[in-house]
C-alpha positions as CSV (number, residue, x, y, z in Angstrom):
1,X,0.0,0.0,0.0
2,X,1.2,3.5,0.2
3,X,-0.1,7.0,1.2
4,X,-2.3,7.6,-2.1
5,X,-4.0,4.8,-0.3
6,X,-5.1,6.4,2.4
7,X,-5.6,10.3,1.1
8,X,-8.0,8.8,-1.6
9,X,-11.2,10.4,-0.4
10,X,-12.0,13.7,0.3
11,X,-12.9,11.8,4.1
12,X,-10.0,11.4,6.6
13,X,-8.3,8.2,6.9
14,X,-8.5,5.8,10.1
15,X,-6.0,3.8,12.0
16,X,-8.4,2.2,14.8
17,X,-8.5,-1.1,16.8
18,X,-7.2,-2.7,20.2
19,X,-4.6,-1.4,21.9
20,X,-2.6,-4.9,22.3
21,X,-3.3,-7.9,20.4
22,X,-5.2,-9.8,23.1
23,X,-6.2,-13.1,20.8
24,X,-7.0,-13.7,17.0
25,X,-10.7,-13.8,17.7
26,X,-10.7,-10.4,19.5
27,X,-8.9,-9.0,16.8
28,X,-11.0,-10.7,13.4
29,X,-14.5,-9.5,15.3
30,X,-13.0,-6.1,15.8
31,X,-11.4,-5.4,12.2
32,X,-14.5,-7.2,10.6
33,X,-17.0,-4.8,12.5
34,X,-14.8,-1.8,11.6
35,X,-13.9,-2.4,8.2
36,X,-17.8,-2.4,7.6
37,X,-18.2,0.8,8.9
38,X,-15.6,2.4,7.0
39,X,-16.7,1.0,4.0
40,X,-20.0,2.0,4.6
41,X,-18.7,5.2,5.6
42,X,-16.0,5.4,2.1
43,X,-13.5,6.0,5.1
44,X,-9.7,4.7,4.1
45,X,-8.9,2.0,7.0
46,X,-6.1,0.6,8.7
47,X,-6.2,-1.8,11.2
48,X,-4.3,-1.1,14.5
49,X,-2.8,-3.5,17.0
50,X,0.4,-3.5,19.4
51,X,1.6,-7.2,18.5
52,X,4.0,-5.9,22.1
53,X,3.9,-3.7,24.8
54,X,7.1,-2.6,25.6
55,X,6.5,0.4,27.7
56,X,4.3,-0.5,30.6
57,X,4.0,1.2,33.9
58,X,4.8,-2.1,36.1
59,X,6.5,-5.0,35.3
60,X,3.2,-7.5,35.8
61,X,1.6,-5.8,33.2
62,X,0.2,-7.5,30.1
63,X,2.7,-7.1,27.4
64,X,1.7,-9.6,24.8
65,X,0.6,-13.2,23.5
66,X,3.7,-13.7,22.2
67,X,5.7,-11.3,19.2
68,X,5.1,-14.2,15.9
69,X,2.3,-15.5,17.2
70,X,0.7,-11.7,17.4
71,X,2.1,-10.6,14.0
72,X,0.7,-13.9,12.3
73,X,-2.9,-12.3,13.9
74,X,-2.3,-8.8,12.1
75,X,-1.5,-10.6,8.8
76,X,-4.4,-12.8,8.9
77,X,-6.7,-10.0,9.8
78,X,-4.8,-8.1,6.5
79,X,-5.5,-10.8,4.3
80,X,-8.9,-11.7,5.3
81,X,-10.4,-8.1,5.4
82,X,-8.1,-7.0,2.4
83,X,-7.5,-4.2,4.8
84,X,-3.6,-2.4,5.6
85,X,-2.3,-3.2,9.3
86,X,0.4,-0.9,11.1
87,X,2.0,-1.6,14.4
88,X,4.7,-0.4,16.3
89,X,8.1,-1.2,17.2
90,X,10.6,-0.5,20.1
91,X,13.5,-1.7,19.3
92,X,15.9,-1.7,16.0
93,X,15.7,-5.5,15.6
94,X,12.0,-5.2,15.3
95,X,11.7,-3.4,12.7
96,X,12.9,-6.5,9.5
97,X,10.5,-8.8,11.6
98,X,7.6,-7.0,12.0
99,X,8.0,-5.5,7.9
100,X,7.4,-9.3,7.1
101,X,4.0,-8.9,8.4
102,X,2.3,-5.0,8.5
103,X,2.0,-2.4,5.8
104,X,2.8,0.6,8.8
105,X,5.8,0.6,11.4
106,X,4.8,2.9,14.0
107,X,7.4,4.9,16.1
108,X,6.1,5.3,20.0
109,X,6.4,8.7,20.8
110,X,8.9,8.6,23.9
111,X,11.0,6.9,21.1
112,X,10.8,9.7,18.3
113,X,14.4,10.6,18.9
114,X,15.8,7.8,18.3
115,X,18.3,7.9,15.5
116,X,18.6,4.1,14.9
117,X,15.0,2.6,15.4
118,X,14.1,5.2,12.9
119,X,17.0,4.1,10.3
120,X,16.4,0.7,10.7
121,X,12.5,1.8,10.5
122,X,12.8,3.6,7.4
123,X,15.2,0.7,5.7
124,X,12.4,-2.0,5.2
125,X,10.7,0.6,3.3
126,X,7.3,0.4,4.5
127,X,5.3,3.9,5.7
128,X,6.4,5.3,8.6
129,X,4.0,6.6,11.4
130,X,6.2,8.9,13.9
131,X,4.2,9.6,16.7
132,X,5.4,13.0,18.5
133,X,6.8,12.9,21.5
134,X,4.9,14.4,24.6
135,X,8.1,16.6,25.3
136,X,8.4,17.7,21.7
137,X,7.6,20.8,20.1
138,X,5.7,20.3,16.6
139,X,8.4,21.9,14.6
140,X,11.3,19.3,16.0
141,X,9.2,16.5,14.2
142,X,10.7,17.4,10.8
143,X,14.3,16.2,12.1
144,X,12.4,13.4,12.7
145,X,11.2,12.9,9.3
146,X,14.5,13.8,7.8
147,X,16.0,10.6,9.8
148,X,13.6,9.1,7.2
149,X,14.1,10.3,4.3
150,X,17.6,10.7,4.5
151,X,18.1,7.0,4.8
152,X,15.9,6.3,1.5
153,X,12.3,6.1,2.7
154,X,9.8,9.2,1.5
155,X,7.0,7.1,3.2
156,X,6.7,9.3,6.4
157,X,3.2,10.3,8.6
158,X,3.2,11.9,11.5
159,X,0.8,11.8,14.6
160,X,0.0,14.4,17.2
161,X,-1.0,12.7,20.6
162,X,-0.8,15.1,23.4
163,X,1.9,17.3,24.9
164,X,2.7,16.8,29.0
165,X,0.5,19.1,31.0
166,X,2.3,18.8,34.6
167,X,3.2,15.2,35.6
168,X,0.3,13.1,35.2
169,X,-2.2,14.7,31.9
170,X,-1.8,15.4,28.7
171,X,-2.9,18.8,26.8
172,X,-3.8,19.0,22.5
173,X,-2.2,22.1,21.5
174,X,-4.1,21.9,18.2
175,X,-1.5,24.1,16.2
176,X,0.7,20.9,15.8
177,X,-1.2,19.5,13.3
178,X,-1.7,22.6,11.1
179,X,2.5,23.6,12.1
180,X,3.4,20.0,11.4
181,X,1.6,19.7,8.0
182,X,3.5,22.3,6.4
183,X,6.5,19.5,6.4
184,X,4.3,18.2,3.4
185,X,3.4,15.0,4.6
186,X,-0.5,13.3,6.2
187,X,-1.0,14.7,9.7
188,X,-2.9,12.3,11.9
189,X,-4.6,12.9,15.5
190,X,-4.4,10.3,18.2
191,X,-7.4,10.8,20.1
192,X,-7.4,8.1,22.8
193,X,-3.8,8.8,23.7
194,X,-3.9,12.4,23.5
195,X,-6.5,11.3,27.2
196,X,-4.6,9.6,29.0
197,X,-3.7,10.4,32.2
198,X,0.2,8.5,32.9
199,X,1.8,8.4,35.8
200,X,-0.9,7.6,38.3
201,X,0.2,6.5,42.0
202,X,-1.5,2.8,41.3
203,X,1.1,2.3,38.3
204,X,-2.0,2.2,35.8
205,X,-2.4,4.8,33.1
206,X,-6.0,6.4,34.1
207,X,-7.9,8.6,30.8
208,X,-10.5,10.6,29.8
209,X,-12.8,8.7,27.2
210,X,-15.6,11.0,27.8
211,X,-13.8,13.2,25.9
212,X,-12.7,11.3,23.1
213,X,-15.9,12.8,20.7
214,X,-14.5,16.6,21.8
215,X,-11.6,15.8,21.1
216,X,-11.9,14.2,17.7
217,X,-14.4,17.1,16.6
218,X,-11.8,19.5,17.2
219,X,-8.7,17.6,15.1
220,X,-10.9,17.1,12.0
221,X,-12.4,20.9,12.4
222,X,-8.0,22.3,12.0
223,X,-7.8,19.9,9.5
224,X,-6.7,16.4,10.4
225,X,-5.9,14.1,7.8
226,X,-6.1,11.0,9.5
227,X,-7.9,10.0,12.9
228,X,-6.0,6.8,15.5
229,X,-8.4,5.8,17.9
230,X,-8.3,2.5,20.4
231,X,-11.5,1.1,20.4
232,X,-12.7,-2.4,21.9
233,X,-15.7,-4.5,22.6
234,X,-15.3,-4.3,26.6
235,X,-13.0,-1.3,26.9
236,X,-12.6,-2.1,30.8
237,X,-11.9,-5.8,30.3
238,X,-8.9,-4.4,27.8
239,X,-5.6,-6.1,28.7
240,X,-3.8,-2.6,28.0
241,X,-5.2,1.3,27.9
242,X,-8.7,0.3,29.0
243,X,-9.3,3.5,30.7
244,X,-9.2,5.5,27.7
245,X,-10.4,3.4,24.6
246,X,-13.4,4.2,23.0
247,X,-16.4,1.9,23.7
248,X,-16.7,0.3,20.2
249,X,-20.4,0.2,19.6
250,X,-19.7,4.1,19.5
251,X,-18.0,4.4,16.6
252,X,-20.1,4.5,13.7
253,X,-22.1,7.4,15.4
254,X,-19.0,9.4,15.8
255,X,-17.2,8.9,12.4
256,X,-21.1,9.7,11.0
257,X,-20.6,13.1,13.0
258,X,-17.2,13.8,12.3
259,X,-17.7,13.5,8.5
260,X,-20.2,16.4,8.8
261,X,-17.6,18.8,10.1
262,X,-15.2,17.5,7.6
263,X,-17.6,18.6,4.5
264,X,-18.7,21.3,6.7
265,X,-15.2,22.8,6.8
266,X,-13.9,21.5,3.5
């Protein structure tokens, strides 16, 4: 696939799913319900699911079924929805294995600086989502980019999810996305991670998915050009981010309204 893909309407594009992969029937039923929305919807889709968690708060956390046995899920839900699949990567050695099986290597934020996950990244020459870090200003993201490009790869998106706001919230300063568009390439808006609330004295990540709609209204009225949301089933039986998915069943209603600001804006 590449990013014609995904700009191909005049609708944003969506990278939405579980946060981890939990098991491969979680995953089928959750790409299967979404994929029919979005085609309802004519909404360019991309299935989303951490085959890892690497950066977890305490060390009994769920991290994972198992790196293969994960990535096998995200092909299989690519091959039988026909859909794209991105996922993201921590380390440098990641980056050849998981290329075997997605169309998008994601960079986490707290690991946008890092010179050789983002060479090693770029070098399997699949589209690169670089999510920016909460500690970054907008404008350092295009020495991100150039890590990129410079070693071969033109295939670059990057994603605003919230800046830190004190020790324990996140805030959207909504100029990144219009400030980092200018760099020329598809801005996306992380909504679910842009509410989260890290840090908390019980070493789980609390959120705020009551405000997941305000949020998302907001990115696509300066101009978004491609939504992330975490969305399951049971959002509080989630093995990872529960407290700030959005309840899935609440999707189609939101993407219906946020499709109205985008032609309302257009």
């Amino acid at each position: 696939m590449t990013i014609k893909d995904l700009t191909r309407t005049d609708n944003f594009f969506l990278l939405a799913g579980p946060c981890v992969i939990e098991g491969e029937s979680m995953a089928l039923e959750i790409a299967e319900r979404i994929a029919g929305i979005t085609g309802r919807l004519n909404i360019p889709y991309v299935f989303k699911g951490s085959y890892r968690k690497a950066n977890r708060s305490r060390i009994d956390a769920f991290t994972g079924i198992g790196d293969r046995k994960a990535l096998k899920i995200l092909r299989k839900v690519s091959e039988t929805f026909d859909i794209p699949v991105v996922t993201d990567i921590h380390e440098t050695h990641e980056a050849d294995m998981a290329a075997e099986y997605v169309d998008i290597l994601q960079i986490p934020a707290f690991l946008c600086r890092q010179t050789d996950l983002l060479v090693a990244t770029a070098r399997t020459g699949k589209i690169v989502n670089i999510k920016k870090g909460q500690f970054l200003a907008p404008d350092s993201m295009r020495f991100a980019a150039q890590k990129v490009i410079d070693s071969g790869n033109p295939n670059v998106m990057l994603t605003e999810r919230g800046s830190t706001f004190g020790y324990t919230d996140l805030v959207v300063d909504f100029r990144s996305i219009s400030q980092m568009k200018k760099f020329g390439f598809p801005v996306i808006t992380d909504i679910t991670h842009s509410l989260q609330q890290p840090n908390q004295t019980s070493g789980i990540s609390g959120g705020l998915p009551e405000l997941i709609e305000t949020i998302a209204k907001a990115a696509v009225a300066v101009g978004t050009d491609g939504l992330f949301i975490e969305t399951h089933p049971e959002p509080l039986k989630a093995k990872s981010d529960a407290t700030n998915m959005l309840q899935l069943d609440r999707l189609e209603d939101l993407l219906k309204r946020l499709i109205r600001i985008r032609e309302a804006v257009k």
